[in-house]
N, C-alpha and C positions, 0 to 999 in steps of 0.2 A: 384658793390654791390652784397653780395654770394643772391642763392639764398634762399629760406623759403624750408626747406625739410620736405616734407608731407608724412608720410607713410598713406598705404591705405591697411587697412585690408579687406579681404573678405574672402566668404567659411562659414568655420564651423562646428560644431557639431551639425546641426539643421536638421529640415525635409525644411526647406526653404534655404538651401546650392547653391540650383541650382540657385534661383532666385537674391540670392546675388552674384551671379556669373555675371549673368547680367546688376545689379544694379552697380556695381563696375566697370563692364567694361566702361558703361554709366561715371560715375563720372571722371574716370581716362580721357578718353577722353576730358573730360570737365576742367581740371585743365591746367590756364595757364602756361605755360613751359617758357614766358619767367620774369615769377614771381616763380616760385616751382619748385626745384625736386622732383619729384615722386620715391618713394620708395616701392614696390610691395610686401606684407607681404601674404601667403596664406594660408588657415587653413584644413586640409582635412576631410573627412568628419570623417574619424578616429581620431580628436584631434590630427595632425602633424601640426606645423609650421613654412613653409617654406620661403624663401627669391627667391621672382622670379624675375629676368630678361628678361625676352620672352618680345614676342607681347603680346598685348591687346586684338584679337582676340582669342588667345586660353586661355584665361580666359573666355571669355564670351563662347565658347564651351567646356569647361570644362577640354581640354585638358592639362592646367597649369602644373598640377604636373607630367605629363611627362617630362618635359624640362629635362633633363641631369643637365643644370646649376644651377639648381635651389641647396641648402643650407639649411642645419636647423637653423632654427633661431626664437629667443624670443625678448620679448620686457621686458626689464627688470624693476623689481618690487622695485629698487635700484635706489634713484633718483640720485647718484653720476652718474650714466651709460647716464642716460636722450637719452638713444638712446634704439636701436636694437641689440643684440647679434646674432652673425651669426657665424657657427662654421662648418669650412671646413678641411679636411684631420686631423681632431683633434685637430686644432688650432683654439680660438675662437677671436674674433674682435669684436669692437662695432663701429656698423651703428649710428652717432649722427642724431636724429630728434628732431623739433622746433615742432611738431603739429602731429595729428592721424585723419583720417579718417575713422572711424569703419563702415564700408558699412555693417554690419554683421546684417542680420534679425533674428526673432525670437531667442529662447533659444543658451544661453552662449553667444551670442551677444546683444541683445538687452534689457537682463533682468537686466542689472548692474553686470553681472559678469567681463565683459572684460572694463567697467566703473571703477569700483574696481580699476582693475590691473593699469592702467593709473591714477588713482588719486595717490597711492601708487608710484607711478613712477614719480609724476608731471611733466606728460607732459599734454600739454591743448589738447584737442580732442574736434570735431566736435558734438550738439548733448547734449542729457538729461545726468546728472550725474546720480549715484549710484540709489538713493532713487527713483527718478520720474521713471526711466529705470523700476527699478525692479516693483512699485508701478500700472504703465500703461501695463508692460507686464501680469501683473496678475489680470485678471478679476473681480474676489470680490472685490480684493483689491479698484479697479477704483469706484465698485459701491459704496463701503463704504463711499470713500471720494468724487465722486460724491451727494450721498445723506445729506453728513453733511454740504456741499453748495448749498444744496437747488438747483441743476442742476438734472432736470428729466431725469430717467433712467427705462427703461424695468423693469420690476420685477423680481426675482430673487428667485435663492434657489442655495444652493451649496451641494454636496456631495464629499466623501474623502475616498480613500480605505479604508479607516475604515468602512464606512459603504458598503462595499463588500456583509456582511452575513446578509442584513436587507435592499437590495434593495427594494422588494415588498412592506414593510413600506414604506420606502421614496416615490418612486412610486405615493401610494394611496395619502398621503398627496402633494404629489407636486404636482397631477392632478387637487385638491381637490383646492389648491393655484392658480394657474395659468393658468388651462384650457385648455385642444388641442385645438389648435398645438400650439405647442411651441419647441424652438429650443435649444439644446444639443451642447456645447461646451467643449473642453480642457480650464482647466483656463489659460494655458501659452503656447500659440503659434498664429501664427498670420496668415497671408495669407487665412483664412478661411479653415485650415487645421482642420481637422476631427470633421469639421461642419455638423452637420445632421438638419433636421426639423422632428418633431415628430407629426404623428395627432393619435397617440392611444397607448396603453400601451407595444404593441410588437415592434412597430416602438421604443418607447421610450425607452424600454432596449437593442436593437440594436444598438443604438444612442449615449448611455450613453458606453456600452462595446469599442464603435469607439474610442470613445472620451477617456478612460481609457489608448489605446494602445498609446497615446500620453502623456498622462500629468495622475500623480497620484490625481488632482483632476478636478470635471469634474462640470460646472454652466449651469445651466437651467434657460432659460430664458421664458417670456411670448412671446408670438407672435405679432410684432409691426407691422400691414399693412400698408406701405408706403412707400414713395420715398426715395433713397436711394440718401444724401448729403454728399459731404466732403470740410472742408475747409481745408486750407494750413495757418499753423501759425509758423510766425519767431521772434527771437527777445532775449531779455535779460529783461533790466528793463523795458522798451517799447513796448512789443512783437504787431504784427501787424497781422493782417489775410488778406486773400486772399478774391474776391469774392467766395460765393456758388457754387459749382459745383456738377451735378448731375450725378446719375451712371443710366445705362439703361441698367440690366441684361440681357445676351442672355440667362440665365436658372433661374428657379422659382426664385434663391436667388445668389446675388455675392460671388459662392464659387472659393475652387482654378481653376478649368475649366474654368468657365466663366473669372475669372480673367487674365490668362494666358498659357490657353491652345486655347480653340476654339477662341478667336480673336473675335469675335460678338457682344460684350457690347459695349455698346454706351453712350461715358464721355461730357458732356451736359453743354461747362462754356461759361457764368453763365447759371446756373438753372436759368429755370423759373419760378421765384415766384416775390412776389410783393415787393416793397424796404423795408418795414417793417417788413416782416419776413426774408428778407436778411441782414437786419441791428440784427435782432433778435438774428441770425443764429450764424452770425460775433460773435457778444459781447461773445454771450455763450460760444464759441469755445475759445475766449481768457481768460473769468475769470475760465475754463476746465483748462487750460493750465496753468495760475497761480496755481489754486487749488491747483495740482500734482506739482507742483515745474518743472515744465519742462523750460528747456532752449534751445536755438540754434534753434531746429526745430520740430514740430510736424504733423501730419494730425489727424483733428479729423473729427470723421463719426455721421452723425446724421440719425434719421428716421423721416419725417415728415406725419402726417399722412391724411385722404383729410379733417380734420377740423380741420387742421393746427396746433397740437399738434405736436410741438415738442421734441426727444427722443433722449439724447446723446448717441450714443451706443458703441464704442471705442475711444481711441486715440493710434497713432500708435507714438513712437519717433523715428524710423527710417525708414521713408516709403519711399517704392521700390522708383527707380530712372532708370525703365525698361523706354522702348520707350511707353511702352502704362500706366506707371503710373501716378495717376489724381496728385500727389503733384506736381513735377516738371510742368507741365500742370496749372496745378493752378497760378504759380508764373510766368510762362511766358505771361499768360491774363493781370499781373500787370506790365508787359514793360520788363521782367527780363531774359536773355538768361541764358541757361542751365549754360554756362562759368560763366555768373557774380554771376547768384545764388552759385555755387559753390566755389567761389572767394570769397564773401561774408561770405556764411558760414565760412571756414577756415580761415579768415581776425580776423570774429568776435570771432570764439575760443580762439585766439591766445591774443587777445584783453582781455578778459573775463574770463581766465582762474585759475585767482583768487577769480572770484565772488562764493559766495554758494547761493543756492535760497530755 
């Protein structure tokens, strides 16, 4: 019986390039060989993409697009091709693939751009389509339709370089809204990248300038004190969650350091709370997950706070797959080896690749 040929993109044109670097080396590892070929797709951080054959270690140090062997190569937008185009000494070829695994974090990966490409191409891929992708990597957007399912969320305000020439405005009334501290995000990126916390109006235009050098618009949020949950949710029509698990930052707040640099936070599964706010925890995280149209897999983060007010605060649809990320973690407390989760996901794509949600 041939095998299922999986290509597995990574890299990108993001500020989380590195970490999907990682994330993918993890997954590839993890895909049974004597079920899949793995096909090694790499994106650089300048929008090249290549076709690699190497080791699996020099993906995860970065070294990939050195290889000599490595090919330019696309995935084609043409469902006649239903594969990869790879074009060597001038001559191009197509790589056939049954399935994608888009390891790609943050921007032009995980916002429904490279979802797009692949619907366009009908090949089934692992993972949220077009709408939920773009919908979940964009902040307002999540609050919006958070809010119109009555799923509580931080408070909010948004600004857009348009309003560059009337900072001080917005400023006074967003203080005036939400109160210091309060925390200053990009609307589209993820990893806790150019995350600030604001407690007065100079930190707060500091904040909001961080957060500009990323993303052309920038969400203000209220400050939510409390314990820092995530659950792991999979599934299609049925989608299922994980237990609670808890993060214990080694700095004020889980930015990208704490997350994967200093190594010191401490991932807590399950949290310890009581089964009724774990059963609470769960539900929300799955009708979150409905809400946005999301399929295949998500993690969502909550804030709880100590009079157990609970605060949806993101959903991530393609969370890391590092040695130290809580998704993967998550699903291995519910019996699941890193291999079957990843077996499963690609099973289930391939399965599902004509549902819309």
């Amino acid at each position: 019986m041939a095998k299922i040929k999986v290509a597995v993109l990574f890299g990108g044109v993001s500020n989380e390039h590195d970490v999907s670097l990682v994330s993918a080396s993890n997954v590839i590892e993890s895909i049974p060989r004597d079920k899949y070929e793995v096909i090694c797709i790499g994106i650089t951080k300048k929008g090249r993409w290549l076709y690699y054959p190497g080791d699996v270690e020099d993906i995860r140090n970065g070294k990939w697009e050195l290889n000599t062997d490595c090919t330019s190569a696309i995935i084609s937008p043409d469902p006649i091709h239903k594969g990869i185009i790879t074009i060597e000494n001038g001559e191009a070829s197509v790589k056939k693939i049954d399935v994608v695994f888009p390891v790609l974090h943050g921007k032009n990966g995980e916002d429904g751009t490279v979802q797009g490409l692949l619907d366009m191409a009908r090949i089934p891929y692992v993972g949220c389509g077009l709408l939920a992708s773009a919908s979940c990597m964009d902040k307002a957007h999540t609050h919006m339709v958070l809010e119109y399912n009555n799923i509580r969320t931080a408070k909010w305000r948004m600004i857009t370089q348009r309003d560059i020439n009337h900072l001080d405005e917005q400023y006074e009334q967003i203080a005036e809204d939400l109160k210091f501290p309060m925390f200053v995000k990009p609307v589209n990126c993820g990893s806790s990248i150019g995350i600030n916390k604001a407690n007065d109006f100079e930190e707060l235009d500091a904040a909001v300038k961080t957060a500009f050098s990323h993303d052309n618009k920038v969400i203000i949020e209220e400050f939510i004190k409390g314990r820092e949950l995530e659950v792991a949710v999979a599934g299609y029509d049925s989608p299922y969650a994980s237990y609670v698990g808890e993060i214990k930052a080694c700095n004020e707040f889980y930015d990208f350091d704490a997350k994967y640099v200093l190594g010191d936070s401490k991932l807590c599964i399950p949290a310890e709370i009581d089964d009724v706010k774990m059963l609470e925890i769960r539900e929300t995280a799955i009708k979150a997950y409905k809400a946005l149209g999301c399929k295949g897999l998500s993690r969502v983060d909550f804030f709880m706070t100590e009079n157990g007010d609970v605060y949806l605060n993101e959903i991530n649809t393609l969370p890391g797959f590092t040695p130290i990320s809580m998704y993967p973690k998550l699903m291995e407390h519910l019996g699941m080896s890193q291999s079957y989760l990843v077996d499963k996901l690609i099973e289930q794509a391939i399965e599902n690749a004509d549902r819309n949600y």
